[in-house]
PABAMAR-627258 format. One record per residue (C-alpha): x, z negated, y negated; residue in one letter. Coordinates in nm, 4 decimals, decimal comma. Layout:
BEGIN
[[X Z Y] "A"]
...
//
This chain:
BEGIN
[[7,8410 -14,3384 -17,0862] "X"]
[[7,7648 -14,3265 -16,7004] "X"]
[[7,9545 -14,4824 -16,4294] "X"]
[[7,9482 -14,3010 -16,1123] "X"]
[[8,1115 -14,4074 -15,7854] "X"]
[[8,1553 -14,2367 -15,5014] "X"]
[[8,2866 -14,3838 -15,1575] "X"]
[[8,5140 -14,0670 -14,9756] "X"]
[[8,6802 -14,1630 -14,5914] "X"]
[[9,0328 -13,9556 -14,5427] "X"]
[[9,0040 -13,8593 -14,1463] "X"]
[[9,2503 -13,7641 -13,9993] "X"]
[[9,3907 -13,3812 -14,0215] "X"]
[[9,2732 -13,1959 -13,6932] "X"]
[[9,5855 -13,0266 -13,5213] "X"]
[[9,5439 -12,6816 -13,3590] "X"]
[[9,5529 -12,7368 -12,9727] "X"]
[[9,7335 -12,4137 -12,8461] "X"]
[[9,4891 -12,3770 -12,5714] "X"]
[[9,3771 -12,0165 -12,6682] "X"]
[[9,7770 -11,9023 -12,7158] "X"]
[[9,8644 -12,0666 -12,3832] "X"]
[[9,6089 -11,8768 -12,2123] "X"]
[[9,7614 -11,5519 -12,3204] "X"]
[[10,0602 -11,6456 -12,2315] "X"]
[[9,9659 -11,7436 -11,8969] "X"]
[[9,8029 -11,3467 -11,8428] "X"]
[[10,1181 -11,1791 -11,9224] "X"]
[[10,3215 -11,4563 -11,6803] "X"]
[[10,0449 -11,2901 -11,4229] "X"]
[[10,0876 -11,0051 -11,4822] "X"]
[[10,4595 -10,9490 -11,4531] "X"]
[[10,5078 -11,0758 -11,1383] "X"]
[[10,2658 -10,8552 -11,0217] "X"]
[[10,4160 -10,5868 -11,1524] "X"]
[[10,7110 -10,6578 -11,0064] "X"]
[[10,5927 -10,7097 -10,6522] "X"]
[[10,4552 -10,3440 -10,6793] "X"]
[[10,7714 -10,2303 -10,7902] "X"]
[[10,8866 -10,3736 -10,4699] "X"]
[[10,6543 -10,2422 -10,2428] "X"]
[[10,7164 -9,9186 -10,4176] "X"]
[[11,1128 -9,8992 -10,3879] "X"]
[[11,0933 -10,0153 -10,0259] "X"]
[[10,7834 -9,8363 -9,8519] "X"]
[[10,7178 -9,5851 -10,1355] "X"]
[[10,3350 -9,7401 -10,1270] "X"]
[[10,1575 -10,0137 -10,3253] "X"]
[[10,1962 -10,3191 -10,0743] "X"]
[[9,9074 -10,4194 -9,9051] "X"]
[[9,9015 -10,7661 -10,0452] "X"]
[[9,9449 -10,6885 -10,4354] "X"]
[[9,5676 -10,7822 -10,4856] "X"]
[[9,5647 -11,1283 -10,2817] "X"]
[[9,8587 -11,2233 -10,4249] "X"]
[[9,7689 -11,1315 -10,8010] "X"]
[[9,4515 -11,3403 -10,7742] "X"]
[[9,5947 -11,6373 -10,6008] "X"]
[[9,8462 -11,6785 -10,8625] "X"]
[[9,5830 -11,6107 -11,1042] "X"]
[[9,3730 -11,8808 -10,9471] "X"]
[[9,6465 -12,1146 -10,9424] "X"]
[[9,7453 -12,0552 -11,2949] "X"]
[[9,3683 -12,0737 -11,4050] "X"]
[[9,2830 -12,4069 -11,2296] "X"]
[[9,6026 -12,5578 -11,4176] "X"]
[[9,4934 -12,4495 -11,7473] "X"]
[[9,1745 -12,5757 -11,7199] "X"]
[[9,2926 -12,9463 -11,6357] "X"]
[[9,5466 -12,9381 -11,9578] "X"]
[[9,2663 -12,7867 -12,1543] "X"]
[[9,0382 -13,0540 -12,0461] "X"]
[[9,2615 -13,3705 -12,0144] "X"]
[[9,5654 -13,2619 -12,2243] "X"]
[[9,4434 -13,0648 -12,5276] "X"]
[[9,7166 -13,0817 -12,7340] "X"]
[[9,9807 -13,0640 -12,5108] "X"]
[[10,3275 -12,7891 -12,5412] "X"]
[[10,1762 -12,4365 -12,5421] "X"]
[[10,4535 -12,2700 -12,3641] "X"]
[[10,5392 -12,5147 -12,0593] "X"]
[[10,2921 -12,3989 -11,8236] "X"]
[[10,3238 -12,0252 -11,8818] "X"]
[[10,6930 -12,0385 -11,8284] "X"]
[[10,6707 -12,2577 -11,4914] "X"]
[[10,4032 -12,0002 -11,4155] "X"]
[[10,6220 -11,7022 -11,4481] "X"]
[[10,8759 -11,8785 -11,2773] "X"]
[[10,7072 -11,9654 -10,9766] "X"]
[[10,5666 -11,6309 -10,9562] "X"]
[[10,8691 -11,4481 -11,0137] "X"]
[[11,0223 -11,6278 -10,7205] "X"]
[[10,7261 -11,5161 -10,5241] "X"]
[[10,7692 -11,2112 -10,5303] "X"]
[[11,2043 -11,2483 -10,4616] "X"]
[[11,1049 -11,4144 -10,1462] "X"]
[[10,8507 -11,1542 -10,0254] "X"]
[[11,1303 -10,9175 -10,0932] "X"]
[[11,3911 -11,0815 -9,8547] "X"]
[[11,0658 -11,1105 -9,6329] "X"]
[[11,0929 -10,7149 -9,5838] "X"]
[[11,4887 -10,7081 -9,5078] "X"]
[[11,5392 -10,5434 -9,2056] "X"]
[[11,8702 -10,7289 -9,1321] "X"]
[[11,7333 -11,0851 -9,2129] "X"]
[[11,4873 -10,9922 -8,9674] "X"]
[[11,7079 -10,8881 -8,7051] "X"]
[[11,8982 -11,2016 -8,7570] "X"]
[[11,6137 -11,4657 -8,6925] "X"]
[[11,5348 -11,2446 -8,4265] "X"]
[[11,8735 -11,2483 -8,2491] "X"]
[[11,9303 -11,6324 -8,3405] "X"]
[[11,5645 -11,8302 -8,2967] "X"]
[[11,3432 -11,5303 -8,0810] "X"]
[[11,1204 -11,5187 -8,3804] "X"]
[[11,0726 -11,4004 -8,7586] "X"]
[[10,8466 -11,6056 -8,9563] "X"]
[[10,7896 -11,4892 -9,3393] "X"]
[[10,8255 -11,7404 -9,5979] "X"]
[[10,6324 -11,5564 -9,8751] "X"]
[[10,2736 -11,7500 -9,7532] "X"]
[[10,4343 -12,0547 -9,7098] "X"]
[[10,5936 -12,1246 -10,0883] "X"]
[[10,2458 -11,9577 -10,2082] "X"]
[[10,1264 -12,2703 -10,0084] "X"]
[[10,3771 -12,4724 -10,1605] "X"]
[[10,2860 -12,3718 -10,4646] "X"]
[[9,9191 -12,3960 -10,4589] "X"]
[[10,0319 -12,7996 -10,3485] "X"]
[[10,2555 -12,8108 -10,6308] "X"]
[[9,9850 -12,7228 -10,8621] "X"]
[[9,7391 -12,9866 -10,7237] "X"]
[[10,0789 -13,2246 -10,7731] "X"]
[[10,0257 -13,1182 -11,1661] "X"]
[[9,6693 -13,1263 -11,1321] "X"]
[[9,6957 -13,4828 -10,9923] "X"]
[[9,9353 -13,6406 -11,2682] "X"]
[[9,7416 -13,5249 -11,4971] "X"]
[[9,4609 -13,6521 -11,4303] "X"]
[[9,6108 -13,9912 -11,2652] "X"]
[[9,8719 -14,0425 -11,5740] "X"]
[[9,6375 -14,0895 -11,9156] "X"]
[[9,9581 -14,2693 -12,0629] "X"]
[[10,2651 -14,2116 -11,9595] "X"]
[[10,3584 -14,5451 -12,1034] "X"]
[[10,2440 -14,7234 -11,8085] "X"]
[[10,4535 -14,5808 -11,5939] "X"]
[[10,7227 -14,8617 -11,8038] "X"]
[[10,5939 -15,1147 -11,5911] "X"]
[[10,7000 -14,9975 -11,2530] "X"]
[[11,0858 -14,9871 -11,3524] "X"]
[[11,2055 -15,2133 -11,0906] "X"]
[[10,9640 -15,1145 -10,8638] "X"]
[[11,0545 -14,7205 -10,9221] "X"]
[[11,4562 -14,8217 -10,8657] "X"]
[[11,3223 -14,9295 -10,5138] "X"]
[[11,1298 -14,6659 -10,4271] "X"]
[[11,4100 -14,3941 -10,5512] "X"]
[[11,6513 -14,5848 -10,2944] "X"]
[[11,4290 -14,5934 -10,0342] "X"]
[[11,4286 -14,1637 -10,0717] "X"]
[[11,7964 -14,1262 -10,1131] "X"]
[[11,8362 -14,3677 -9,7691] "X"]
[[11,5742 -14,2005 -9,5605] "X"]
[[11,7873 -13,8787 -9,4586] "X"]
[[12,0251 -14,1367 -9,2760] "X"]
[[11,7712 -14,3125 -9,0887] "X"]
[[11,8050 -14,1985 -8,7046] "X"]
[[11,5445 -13,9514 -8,5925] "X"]
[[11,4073 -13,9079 -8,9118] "X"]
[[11,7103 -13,7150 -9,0993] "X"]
[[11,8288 -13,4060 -9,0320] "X"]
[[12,1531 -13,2128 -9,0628] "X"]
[[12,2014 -12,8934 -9,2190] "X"]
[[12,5266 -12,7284 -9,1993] "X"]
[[12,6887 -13,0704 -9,2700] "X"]
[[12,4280 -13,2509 -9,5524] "X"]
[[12,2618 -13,5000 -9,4302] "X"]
[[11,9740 -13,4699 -9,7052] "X"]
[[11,6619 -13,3435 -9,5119] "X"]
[[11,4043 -13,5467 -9,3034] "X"]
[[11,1266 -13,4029 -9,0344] "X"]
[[10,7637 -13,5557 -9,0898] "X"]
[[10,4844 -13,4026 -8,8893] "X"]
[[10,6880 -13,0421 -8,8645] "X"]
[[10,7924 -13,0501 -9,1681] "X"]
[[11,1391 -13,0511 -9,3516] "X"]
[[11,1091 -13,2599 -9,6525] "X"]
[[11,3715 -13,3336 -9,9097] "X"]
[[11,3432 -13,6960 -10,1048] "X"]
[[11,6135 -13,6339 -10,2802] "X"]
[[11,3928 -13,3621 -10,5214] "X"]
[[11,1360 -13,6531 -10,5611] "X"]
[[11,4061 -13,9164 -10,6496] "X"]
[[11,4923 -13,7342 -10,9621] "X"]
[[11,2023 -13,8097 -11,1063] "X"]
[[11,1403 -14,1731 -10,9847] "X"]
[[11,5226 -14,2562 -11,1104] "X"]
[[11,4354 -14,1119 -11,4493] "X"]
[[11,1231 -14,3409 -11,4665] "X"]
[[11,3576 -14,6369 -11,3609] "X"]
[[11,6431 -14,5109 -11,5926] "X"]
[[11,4040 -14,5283 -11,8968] "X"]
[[11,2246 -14,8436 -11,8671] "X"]
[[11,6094 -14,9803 -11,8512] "X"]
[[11,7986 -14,8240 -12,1060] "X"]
[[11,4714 -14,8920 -12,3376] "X"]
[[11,5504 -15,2805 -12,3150] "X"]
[[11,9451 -15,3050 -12,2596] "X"]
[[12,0175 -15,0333 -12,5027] "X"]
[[12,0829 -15,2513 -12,7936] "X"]
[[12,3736 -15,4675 -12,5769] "X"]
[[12,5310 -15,1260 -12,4579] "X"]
[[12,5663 -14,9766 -12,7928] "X"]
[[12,8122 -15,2680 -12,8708] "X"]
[[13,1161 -15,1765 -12,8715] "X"]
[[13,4802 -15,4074 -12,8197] "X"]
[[13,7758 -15,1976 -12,9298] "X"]
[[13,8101 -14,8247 -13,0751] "X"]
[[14,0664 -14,6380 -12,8557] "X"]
[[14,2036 -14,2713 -12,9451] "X"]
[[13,8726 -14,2591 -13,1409] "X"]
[[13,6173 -14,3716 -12,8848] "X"]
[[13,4371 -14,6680 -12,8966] "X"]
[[13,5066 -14,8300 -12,5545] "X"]
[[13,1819 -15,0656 -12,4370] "X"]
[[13,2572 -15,4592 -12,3339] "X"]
[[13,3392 -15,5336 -12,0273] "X"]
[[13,0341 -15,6527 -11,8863] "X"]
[[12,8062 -15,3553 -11,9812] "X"]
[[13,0268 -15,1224 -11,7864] "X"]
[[12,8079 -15,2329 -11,4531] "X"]
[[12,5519 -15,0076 -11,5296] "X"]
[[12,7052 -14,7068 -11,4873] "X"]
[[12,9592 -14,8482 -11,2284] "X"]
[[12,6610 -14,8912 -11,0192] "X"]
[[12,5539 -14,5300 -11,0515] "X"]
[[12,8221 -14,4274 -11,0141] "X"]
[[12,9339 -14,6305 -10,6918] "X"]
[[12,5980 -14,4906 -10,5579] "X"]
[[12,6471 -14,1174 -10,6615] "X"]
[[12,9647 -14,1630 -10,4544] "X"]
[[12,8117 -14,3276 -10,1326] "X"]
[[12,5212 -14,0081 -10,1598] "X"]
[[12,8254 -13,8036 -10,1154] "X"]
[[12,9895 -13,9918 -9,8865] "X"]
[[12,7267 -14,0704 -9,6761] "X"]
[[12,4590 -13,7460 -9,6857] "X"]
[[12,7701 -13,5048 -9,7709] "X"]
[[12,5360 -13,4028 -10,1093] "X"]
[[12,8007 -13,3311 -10,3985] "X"]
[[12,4691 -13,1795 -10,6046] "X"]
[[12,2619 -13,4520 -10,5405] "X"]
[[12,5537 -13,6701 -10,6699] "X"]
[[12,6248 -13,5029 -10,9899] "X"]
[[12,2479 -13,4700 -11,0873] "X"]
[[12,1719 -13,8670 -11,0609] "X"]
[[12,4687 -13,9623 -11,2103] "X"]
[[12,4920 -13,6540 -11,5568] "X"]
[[12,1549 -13,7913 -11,5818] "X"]
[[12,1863 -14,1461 -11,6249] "X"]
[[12,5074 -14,0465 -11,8606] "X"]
[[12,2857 -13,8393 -12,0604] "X"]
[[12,0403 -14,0664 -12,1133] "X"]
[[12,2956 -14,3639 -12,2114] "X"]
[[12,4067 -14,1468 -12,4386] "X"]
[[12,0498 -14,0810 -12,6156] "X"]
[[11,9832 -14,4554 -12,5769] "X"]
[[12,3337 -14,5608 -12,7359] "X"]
[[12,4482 -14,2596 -12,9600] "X"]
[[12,8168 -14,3308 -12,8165] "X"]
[[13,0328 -14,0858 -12,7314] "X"]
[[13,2668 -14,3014 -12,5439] "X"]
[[12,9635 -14,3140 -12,2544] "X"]
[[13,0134 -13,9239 -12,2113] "X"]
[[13,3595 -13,9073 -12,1861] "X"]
[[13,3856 -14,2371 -11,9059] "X"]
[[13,0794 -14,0092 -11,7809] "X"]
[[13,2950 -13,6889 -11,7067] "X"]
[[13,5822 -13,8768 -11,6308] "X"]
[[13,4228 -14,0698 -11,3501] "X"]
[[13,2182 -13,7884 -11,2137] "X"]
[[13,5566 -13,5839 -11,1826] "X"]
[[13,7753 -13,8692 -11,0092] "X"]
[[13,4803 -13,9294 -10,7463] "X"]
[[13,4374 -13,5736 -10,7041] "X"]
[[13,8622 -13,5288 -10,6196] "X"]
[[13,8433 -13,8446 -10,4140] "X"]
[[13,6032 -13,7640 -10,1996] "X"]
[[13,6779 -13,3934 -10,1596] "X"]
[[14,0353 -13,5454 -10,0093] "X"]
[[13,8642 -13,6156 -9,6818] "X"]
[[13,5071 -13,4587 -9,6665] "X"]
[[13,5544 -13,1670 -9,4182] "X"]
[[13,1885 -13,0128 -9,5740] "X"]
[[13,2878 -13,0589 -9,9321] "X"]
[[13,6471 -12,9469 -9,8824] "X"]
[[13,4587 -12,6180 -9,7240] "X"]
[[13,2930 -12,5198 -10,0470] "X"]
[[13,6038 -12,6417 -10,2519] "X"]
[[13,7747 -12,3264 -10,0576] "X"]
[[13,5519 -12,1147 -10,0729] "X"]
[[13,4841 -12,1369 -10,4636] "X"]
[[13,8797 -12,1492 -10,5277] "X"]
[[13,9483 -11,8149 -10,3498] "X"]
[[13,6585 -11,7026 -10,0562] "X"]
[[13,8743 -11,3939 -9,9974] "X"]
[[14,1628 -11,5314 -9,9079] "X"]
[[14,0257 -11,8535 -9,7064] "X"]
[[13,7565 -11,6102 -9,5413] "X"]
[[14,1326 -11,4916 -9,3530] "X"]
[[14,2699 -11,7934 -9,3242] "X"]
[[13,9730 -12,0137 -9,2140] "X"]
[[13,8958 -12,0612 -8,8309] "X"]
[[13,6305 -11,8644 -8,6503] "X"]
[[13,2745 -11,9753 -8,6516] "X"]
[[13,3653 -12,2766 -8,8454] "X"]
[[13,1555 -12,3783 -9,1288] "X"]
[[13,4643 -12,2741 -9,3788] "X"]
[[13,4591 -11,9168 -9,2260] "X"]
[[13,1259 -11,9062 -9,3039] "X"]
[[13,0839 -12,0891 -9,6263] "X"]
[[13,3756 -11,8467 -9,7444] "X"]
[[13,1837 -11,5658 -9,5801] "X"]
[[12,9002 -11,6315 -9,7594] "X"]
[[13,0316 -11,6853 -10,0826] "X"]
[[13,2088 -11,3363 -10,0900] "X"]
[[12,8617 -11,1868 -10,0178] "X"]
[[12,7341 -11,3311 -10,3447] "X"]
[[13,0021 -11,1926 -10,5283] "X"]
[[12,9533 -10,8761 -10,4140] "X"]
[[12,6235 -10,8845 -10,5142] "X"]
[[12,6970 -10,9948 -10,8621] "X"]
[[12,9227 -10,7356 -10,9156] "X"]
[[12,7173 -10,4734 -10,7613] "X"]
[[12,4494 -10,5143 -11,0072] "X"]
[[12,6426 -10,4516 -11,2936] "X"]
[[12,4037 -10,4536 -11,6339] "X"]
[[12,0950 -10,3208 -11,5297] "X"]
[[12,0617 -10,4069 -11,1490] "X"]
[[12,0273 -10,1743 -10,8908] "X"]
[[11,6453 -10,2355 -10,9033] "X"]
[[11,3955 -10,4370 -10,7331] "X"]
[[11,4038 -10,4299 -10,3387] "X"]
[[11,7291 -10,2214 -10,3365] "X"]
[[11,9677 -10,4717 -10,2960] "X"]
[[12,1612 -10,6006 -10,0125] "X"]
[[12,1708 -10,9931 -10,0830] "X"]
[[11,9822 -10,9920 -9,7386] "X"]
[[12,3748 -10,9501 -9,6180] "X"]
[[12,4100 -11,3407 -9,7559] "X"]
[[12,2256 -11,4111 -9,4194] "X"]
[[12,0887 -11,8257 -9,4023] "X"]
[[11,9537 -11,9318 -9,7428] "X"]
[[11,9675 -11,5976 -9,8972] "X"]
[[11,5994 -11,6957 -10,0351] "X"]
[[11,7305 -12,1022 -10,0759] "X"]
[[12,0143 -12,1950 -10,2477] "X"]
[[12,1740 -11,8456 -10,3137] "X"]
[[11,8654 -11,6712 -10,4367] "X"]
[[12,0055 -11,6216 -10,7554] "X"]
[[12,2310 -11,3302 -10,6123] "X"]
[[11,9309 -11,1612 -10,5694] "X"]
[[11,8210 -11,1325 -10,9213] "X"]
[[12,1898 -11,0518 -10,9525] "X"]
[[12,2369 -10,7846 -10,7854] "X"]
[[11,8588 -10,6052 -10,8474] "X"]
[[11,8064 -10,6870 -11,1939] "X"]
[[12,1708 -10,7303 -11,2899] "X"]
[[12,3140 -10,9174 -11,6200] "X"]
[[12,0204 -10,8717 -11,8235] "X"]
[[11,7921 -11,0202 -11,5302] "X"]
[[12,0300 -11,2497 -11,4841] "X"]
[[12,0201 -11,3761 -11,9013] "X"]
[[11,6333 -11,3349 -11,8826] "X"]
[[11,6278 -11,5744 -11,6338] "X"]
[[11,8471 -11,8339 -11,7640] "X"]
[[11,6610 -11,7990 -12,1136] "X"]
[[11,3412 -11,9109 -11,9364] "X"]
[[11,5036 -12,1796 -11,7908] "X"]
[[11,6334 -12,2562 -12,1602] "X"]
[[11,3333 -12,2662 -12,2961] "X"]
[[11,1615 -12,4844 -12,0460] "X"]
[[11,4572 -12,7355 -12,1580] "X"]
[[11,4390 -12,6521 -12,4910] "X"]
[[11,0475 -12,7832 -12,4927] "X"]
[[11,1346 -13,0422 -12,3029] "X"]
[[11,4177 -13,1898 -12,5699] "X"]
[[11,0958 -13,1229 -12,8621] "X"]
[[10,9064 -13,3268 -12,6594] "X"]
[[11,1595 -13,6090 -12,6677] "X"]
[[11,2029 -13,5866 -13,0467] "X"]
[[10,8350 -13,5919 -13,0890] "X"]
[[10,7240 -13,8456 -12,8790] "X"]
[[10,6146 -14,1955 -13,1022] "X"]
[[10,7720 -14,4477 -12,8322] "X"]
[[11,1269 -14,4813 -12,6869] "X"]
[[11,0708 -14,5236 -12,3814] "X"]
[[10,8789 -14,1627 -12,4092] "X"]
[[11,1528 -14,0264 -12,5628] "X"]
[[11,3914 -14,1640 -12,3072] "X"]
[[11,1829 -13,9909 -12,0285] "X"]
[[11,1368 -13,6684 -12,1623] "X"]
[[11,4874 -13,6359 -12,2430] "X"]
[[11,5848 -13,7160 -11,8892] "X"]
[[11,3604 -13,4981 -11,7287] "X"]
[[11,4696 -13,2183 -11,9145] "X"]
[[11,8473 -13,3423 -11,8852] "X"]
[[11,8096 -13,3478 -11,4934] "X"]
[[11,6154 -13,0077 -11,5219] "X"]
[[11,9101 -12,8473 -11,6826] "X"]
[[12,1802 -13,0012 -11,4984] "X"]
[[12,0109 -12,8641 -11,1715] "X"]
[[12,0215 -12,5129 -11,3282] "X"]
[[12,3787 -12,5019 -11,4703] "X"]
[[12,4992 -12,7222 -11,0930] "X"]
[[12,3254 -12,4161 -10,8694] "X"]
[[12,3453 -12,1217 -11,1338] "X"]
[[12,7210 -12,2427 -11,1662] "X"]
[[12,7860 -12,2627 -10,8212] "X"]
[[12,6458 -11,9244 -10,7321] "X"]
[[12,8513 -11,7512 -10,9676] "X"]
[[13,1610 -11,9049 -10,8992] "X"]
[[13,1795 -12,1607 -11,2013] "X"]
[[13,2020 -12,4455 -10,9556] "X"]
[[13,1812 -12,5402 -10,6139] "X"]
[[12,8214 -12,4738 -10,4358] "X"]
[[12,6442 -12,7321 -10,4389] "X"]
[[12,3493 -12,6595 -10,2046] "X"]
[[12,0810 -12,7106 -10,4181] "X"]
[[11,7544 -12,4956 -10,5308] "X"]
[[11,7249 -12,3045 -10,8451] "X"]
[[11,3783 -12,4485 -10,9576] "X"]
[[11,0722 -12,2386 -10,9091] "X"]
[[11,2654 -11,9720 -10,8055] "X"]
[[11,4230 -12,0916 -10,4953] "X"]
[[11,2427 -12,1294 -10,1484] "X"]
[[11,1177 -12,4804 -10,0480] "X"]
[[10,8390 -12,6653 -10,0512] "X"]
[[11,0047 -13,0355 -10,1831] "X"]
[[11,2027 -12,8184 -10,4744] "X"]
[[10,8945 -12,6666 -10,5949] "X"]
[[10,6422 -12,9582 -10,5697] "X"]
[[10,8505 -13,1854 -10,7251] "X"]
[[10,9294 -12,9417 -11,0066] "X"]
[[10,5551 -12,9033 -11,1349] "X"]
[[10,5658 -13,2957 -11,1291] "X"]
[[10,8045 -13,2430 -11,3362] "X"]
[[10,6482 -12,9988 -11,5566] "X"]
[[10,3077 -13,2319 -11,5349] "X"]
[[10,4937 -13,5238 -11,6616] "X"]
[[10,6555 -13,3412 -11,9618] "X"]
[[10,3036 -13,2008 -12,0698] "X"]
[[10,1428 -13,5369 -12,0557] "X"]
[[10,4398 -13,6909 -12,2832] "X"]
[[10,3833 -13,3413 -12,5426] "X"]
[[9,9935 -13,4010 -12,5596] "X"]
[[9,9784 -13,7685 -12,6676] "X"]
[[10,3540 -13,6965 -12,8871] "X"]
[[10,1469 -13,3816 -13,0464] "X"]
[[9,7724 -13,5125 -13,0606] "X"]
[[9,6641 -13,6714 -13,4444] "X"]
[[9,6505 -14,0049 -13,4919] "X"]
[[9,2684 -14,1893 -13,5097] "X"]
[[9,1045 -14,1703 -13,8684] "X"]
[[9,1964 -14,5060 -14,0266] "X"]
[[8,8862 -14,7409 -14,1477] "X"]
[[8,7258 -14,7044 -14,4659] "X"]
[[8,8276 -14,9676 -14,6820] "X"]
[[8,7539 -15,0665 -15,0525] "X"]
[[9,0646 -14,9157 -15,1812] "X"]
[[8,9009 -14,6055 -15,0933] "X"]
[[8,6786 -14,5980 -15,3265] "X"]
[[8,6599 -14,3134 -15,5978] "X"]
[[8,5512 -14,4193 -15,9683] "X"]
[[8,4616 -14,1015 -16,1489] "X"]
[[8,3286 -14,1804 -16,5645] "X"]
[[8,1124 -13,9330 -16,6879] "X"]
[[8,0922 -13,9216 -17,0648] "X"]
[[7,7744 -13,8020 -17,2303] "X"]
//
């Protein structure tokens, strides 16, 4: 009889990357906006637009130079994030070049500033920085993990943004919110970049205090109440949510920072009790300071009834016109009915200031109707949808904790302007992401995106091939 032995390593199992399926995704989220700006140029000048083939490539470019970084420095990284942002981005492109052509928006800027000024190449600017913003994190952020260390430091900085609108010469005032500031010529809004900061700051904290606010003192109509002491936390936020309000008249600044933080307490503690004090608080600082803010009492009005208080306001004052305003998005919702009355043959441009901002979502109301409307908020579902995978994948809690904040803050910004467009709640004045003019919005949003594929590559990628030991070793007896 024989002995032979034979020495095998187990490596480990090599998971697909997702590289090759992204990249086809990423030609069809090309392609559709292109198609949809000629459908534009078609409907409103009955020619293809003169632009169709600059435009095509840049967002080609843009969307090419992206997947080559996550190819290269993030290979196994979510397959659909960046092809949805894409799409995004490019449909709201092409919405903005379409209120570019309005004859009445340009009459307006004419009759109020001298001037008309597209904002088509800007965002496409915006963007192109936005994507060197992904580019950057990428390459800057190997492990998101390090990013615990800066908690404290992050909880600074994200003050320091929320306080700059209010310093003098430097903030700005917009129809009442005080939440924009002027550097070098242009309009910047910290508030966009806070988000993410807070949710860095917001992690690294609930990852070491989460055990102590778990605990709970007394069980009360079947919640778990928390101890007294750990109710600071989220007293803080929420006394800070409040002076935002108070202070930069910015209700959805207010509810974003502080449904995040709930959210993420209750990831971090699995207690119910945390959303409920959550909702409760949000809605008592809401009514309390809607008692004697003149802006927020404005869009109160006008969301309750902007019929009847478009009659009953004063003339030229900001409820006439936030009531004014709000009736012209209705319209357009209901005017578009299931199928939309196609692109570039709307009126949204009657919505007048911001018709490309904060109420761009009438547009897709109105020219692509319900089902645009639902194909829109899917995309914006599945870019939260990924993002709560991510969290569930990821190997580390704080990781977990930052993914699912992200994405929490991501979708409470959609439902807060979505919402508020359609009448659900108040207006909040606030960007739908991607879609929605504005340079901070936008920039801030790949971040965003950036950060969530860097947490999905190292969550997803296979773990190192352990060393061979001797307990590897295969005996195999061969008889003669």
């Amino acid at each position: 009889m024989s002995v032979v032995t034979n020495t095998t390593t187990i490596g480990a199992i090599e998971a697909p990357s997702r590289r090759n399926t992204e990249l086809a995704l990423l030609a069809f989220a090309v392609v559709i906006p292109v198609f949809a700006y000629l459908n534009v140029g078609l409907a409103i000048d009955g020619r293809v637009p003169a632009g169709m083939l600059g435009y095509g490539l840049g967002l080609a470019l843009l969307a090419g130079v992206a997947h080559l970084v996550v190819r290269k420095w993030a290979p196994y990284a979510d397959p659909l994030l960046l092809p949805l942002a894409t799409l995004l981005n490019g449909m709201g492109l092409v919405l903005i070049w379409r209120l570019d052509q309005s004859p009445r928006l340009i009459a307006t800027s004419m009759r109020r500033y001298g001037t008309f000024s597209p904002d088509a190449p800007s965002q496409m600017m915006y963007s192109a920085i936005g994507i060197a913003m992904f580019v950057g994190v990428l390459l800057l952020l190997k492990d998101h993990r390090v990013l615990q260390r800066y908690t404290y430091i992050s909880m600074a900085v994200s003050l320091v943004l929320l306080l700059l609108p209010l310093v003098p010469g430097l903030g700005t005032d917009v129809f009442g919110a005080k939440i924009w500031i002027n550097v070098a010529g242009f309009s910047i809004q910290p508030g966009e970049f806070a988000k993410l900061v807070l949710a860095v700051f917001f992690s690294g904290y609930l990852m070491v205090k989460r055990d102590a606010l778990a605990l709970a003192s007394r069980r009360f109509m079947g919640l778990y109440l928390p101890r007294g002491r750990d109710l600071g936390p989220i007293l803080t936020i929420w006394a800070v949510s409040l002076l935002i309000l108070v202070f930069e008249n910015d209700l959805g600044t207010s509810l974003l920072f502080f449904g995040m933080f709930v959210i993420m307490l209750y990831v971090a503690t699995e207690r119910t009790s945390w959303i409920v004090m959550g909702l409760l608080m949000a809605a008592g600082g809401a009514v309390l300071v809607s008692s004697f803010a003149s802006h927020v009492q404005s869009r109160v009005a006008a969301w309750l009834d902007p019929f009847e208080c478009l009659k009953t306001a004063p003339p030229d004052s900001n409820m006439a016109y936030a009531c004014d305003q709000m009736s012209q998005v209705l319209m357009s919702f209901g005017s578009g009915g299931i199928l939309g009355t196609g692109l570039g043959q709307g009126n949204s441009d009657l919505i007048g200031f911001a018709a490309n901002s904060d109420f761009i979502f009438a547009t897709v109301g109105e020219e692509l109707g319900l089902t645009g409307v639902m194909v829109f908020l899917l995309l914006y579902g599945l870019i939260i949808e990924r993002g709560v995978r991510t969290a569930l994948a990821a190997r580390d809690p704080f990781g977990k904790l930052l993914a699912m904040g992200l994405s929490g803050a991501f979708a409470l910004q959609i439902f807060v302007v979505a919402g508020g467009v359609m009448g659900l709640i108040p207006l909040t004045g606030m960007t739908m992401p991607f879609l929605a003019y504005g340079g901070s919005s936008v920039i801030a949003n790949w971040a965003l995106i950036g950060i969530l594929i860097r947490i999905s590559d190292t969550a997803r990628r296979p773990a190192p091939a352990p060393a061979p030991s001797p307990d590897a070793e295969m005996t195999q007896v061969v008889r003669p």
